[in-house]
C-alpha atoms as a printed R data frame, in Angstrom:
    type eleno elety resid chain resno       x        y       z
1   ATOM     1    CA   UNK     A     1  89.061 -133.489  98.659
2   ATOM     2    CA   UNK     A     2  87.747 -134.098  95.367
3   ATOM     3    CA   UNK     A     3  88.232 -132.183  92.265
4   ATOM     4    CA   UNK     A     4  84.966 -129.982  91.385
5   ATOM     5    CA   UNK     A     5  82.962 -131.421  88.284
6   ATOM     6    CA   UNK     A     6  81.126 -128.687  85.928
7   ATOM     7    CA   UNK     A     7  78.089 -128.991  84.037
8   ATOM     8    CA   UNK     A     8  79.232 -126.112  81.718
9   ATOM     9    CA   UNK     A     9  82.411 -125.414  80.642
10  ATOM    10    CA   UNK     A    10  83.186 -129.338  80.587
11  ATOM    11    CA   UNK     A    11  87.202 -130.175  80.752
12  ATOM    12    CA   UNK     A    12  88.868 -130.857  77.149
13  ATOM    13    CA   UNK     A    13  88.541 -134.037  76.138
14  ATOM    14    CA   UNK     A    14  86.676 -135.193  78.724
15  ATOM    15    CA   UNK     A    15  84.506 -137.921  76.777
16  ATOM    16    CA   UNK     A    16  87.962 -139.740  75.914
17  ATOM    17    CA   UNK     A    17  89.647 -139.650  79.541
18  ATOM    18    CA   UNK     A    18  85.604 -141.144  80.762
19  ATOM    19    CA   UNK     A    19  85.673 -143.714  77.813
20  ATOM    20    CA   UNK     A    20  88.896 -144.888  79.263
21  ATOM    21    CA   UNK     A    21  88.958 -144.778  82.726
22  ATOM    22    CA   UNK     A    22  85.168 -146.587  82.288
23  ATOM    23    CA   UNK     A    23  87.134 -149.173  80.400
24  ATOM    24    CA   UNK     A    24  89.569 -149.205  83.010
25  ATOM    25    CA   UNK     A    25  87.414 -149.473  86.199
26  ATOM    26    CA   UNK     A    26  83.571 -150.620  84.908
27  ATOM    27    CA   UNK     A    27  82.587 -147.813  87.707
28  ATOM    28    CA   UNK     A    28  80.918 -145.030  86.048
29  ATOM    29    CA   UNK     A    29  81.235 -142.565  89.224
30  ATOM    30    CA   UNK     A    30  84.687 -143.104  89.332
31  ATOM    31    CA   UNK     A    31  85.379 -142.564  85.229
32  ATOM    32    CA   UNK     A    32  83.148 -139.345  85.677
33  ATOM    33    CA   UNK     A    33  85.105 -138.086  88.478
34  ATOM    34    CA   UNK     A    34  88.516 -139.086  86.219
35  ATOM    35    CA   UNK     A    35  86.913 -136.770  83.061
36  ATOM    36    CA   UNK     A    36  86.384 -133.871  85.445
37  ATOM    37    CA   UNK     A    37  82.282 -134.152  84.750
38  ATOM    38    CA   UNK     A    38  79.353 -134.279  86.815
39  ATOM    39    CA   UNK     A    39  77.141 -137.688  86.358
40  ATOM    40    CA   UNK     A    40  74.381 -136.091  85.472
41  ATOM    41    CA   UNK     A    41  75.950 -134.808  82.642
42  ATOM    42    CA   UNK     A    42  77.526 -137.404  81.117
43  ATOM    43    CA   UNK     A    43  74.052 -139.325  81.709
44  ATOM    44    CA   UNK     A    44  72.526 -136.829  79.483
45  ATOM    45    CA   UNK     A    45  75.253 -136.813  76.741
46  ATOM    46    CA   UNK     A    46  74.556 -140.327  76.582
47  ATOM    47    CA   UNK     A    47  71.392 -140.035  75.869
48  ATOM    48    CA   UNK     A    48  71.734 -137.796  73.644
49  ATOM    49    CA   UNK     A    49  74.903 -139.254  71.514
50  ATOM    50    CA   UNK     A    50  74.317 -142.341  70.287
51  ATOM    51    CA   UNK     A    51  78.101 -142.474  69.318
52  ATOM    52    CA   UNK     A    52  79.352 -142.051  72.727
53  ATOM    53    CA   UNK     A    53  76.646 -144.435  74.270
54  ATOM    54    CA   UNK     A    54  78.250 -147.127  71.776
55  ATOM    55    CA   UNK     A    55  81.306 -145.905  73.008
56  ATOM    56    CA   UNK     A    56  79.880 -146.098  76.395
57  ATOM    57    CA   UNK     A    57  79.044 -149.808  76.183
58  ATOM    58    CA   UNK     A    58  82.129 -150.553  74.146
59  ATOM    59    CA   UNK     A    59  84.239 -149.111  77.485
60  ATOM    60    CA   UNK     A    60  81.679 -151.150  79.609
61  ATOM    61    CA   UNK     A    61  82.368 -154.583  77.696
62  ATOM    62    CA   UNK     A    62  86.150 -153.999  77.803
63  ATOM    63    CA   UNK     A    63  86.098 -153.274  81.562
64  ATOM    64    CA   UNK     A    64  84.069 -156.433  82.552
65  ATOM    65    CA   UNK     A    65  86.532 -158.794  80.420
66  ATOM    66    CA   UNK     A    66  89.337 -156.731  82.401
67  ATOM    67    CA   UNK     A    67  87.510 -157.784  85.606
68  ATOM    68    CA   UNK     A    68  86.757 -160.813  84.439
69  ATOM    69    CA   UNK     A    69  90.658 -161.650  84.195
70  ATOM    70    CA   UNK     A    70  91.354 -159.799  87.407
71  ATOM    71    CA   UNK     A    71  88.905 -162.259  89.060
72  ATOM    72    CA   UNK     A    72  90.864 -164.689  87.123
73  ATOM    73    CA   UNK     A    73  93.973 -163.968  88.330
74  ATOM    74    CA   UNK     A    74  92.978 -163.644  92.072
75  ATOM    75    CA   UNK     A    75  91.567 -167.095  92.207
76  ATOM    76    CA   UNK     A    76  94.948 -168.715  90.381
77  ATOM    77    CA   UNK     A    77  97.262 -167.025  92.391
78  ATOM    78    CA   UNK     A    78  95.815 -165.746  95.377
79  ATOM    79    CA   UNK     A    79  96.513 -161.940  94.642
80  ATOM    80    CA   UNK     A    80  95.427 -158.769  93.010
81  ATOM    81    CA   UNK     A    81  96.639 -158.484  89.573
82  ATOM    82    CA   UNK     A    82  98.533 -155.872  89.054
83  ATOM    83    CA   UNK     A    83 100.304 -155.695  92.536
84  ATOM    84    CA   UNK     A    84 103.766 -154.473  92.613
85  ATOM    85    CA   UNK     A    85 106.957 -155.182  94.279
86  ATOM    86    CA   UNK     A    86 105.195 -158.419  95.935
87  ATOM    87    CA   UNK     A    87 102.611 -156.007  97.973
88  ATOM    88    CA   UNK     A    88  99.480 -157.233  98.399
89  ATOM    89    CA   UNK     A    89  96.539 -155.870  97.296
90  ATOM    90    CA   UNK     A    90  93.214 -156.385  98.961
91  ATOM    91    CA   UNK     A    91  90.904 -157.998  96.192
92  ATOM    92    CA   UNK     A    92  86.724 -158.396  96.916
93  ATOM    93    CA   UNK     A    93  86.107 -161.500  95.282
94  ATOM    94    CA   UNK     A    94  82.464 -161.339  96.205
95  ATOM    95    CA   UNK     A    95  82.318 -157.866  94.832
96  ATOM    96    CA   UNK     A    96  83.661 -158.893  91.278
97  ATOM    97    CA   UNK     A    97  81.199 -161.416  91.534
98  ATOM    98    CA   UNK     A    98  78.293 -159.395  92.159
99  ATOM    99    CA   UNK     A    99  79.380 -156.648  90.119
100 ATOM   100    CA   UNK     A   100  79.950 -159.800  87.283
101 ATOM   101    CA   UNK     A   101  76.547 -160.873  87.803
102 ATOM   102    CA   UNK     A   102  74.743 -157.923  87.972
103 ATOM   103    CA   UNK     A   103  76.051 -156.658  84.139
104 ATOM   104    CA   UNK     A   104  75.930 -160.449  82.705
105 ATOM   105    CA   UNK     A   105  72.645 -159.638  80.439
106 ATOM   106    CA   UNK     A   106  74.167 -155.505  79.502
107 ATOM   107    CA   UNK     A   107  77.689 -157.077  78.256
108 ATOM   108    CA   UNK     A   108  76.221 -160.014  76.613
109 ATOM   109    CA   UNK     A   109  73.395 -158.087  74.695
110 ATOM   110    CA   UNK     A   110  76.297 -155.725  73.832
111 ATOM   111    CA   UNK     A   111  78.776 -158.167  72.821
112 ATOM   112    CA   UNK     A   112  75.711 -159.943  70.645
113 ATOM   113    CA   UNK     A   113  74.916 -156.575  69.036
114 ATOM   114    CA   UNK     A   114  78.577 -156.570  68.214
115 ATOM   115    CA   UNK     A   115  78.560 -159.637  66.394
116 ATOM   116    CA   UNK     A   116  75.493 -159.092  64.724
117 ATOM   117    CA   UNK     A   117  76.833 -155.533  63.450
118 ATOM   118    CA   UNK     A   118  79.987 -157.697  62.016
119 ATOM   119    CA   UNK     A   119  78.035 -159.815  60.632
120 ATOM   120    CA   UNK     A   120  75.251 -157.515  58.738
121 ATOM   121    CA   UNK     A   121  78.754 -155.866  57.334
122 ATOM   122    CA   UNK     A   122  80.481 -158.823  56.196
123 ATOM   123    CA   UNK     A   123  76.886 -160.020  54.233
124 ATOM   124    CA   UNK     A   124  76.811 -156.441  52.621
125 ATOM   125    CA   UNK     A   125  80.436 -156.451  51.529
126 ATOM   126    CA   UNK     A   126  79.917 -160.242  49.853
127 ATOM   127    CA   UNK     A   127  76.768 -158.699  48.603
128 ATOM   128    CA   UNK     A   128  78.744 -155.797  46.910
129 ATOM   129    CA   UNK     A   129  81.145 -158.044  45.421
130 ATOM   130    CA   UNK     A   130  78.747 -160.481  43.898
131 ATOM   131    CA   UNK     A   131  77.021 -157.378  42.943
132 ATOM   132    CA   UNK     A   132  80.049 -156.090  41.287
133 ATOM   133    CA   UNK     A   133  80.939 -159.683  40.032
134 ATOM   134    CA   UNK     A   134  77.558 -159.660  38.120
135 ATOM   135    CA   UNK     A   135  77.960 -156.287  36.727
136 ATOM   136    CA   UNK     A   136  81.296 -157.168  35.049
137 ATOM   137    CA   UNK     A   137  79.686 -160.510  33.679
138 ATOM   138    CA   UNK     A   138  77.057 -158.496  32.134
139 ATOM   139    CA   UNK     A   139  79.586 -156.137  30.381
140 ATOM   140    CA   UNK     A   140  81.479 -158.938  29.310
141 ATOM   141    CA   UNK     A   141  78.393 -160.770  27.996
142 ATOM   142    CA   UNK     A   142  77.259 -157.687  26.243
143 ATOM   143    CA   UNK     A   143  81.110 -157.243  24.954
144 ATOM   144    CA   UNK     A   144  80.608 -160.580  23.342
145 ATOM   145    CA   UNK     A   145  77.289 -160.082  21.819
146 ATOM   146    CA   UNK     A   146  78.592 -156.723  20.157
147 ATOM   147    CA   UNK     A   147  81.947 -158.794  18.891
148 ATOM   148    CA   UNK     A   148  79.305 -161.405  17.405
149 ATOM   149    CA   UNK     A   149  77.081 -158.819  15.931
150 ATOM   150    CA   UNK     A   150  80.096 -157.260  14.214
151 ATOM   151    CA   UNK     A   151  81.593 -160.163  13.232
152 ATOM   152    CA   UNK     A   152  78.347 -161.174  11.816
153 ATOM   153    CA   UNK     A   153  78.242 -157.835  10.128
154 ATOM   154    CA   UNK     A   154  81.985 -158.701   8.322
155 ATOM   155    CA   UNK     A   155  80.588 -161.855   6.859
156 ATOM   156    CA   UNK     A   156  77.721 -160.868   5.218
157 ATOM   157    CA   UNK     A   157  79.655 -157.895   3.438
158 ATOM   158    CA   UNK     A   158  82.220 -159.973   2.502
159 ATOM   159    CA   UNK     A   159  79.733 -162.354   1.243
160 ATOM   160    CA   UNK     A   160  77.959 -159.790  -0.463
161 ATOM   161    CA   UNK     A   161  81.092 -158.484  -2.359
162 ATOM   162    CA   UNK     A   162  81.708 -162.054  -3.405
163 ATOM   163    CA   UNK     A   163  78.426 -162.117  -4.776
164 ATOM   164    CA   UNK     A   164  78.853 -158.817  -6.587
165 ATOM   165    CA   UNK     A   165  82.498 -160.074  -7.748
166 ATOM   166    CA   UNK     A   166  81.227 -163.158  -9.162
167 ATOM   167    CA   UNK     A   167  78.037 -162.133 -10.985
168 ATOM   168    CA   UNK     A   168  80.155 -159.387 -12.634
């Protein structure tokens, strides 16, 4: 018998132990049923949470590469990965596959929005520095005009106290 899931009065926690039983198993029944929360629910909280929906897709991303090496595995060696003692697990090849194909387009839009969120940060941090970069060149050329003027300033009083001295 399976463990009753509540709308209300969710379990503790329960958006970590569905992140990571999602990454875990890329079934979403199954991670909802591990959190101790109805699907329905954790539908709605992701579309209302755009934090755990990236969360959500994150999980989903790490659970295909997990198949992905699973699948891996099965086809080098013949066996489930993970299988213990020498027992054999049964392994659905054709189910990976389909499951694989089905979520090709979701994990590679997801993995492209990844990149492309790296990517828009790394260009604004290089923009900040040359930003900052430009900043302390203008201080420094503004430093130097100052030192000039001054300078500038100390010559022409010198040179008018010469003056002064020599006509008196």
């Amino acid at each position: 018998m399976t463990k009753k899931r509540f709308r209300t009065g969710a379990p503790r926690n329960w958006r970590d132990r569905f992140i990571a039983a999602l990454g875990e198993t890329s079934n979403i029944s199954a991670a909802a049923e591990a959190a101790e929360i109805s699907l329905s629910w954790v539908y709605k909280t992701r579309r209302e949470d755009p934090d755990f929906a990236r969360r959500w897709f994150d999980a989903l991303c790490e659970g295909y590469d997990n198949l992905e090496m699973q699948l891996l595995e099965h086809l080098r060696h013949g066996e489930a990965a993970g299988a213990k003692d020498g027992a054999k697990r049964k392994f659905d090849t054709a189910g990976a596959l389909r499951c694989l194909t089905a979520h090709r387009e979701a994990v590679a839009r997801e993995k492209g929005r990844r990149t492309l969120a790296g990517e828009v940060t790394t260009i604004a941090a290089i923009n900040a520095k040359i930003d900052a970069l430009r900043a302390q060149r203008k201080a420094g050329d503004k430093a130097i005009s100052e030192a000039r003027a001054t300078a500038r300033k100390g010559v022409k009083a010198r040179k008018t106290e010469a003056d002064h001295d020599g006509a008196a």
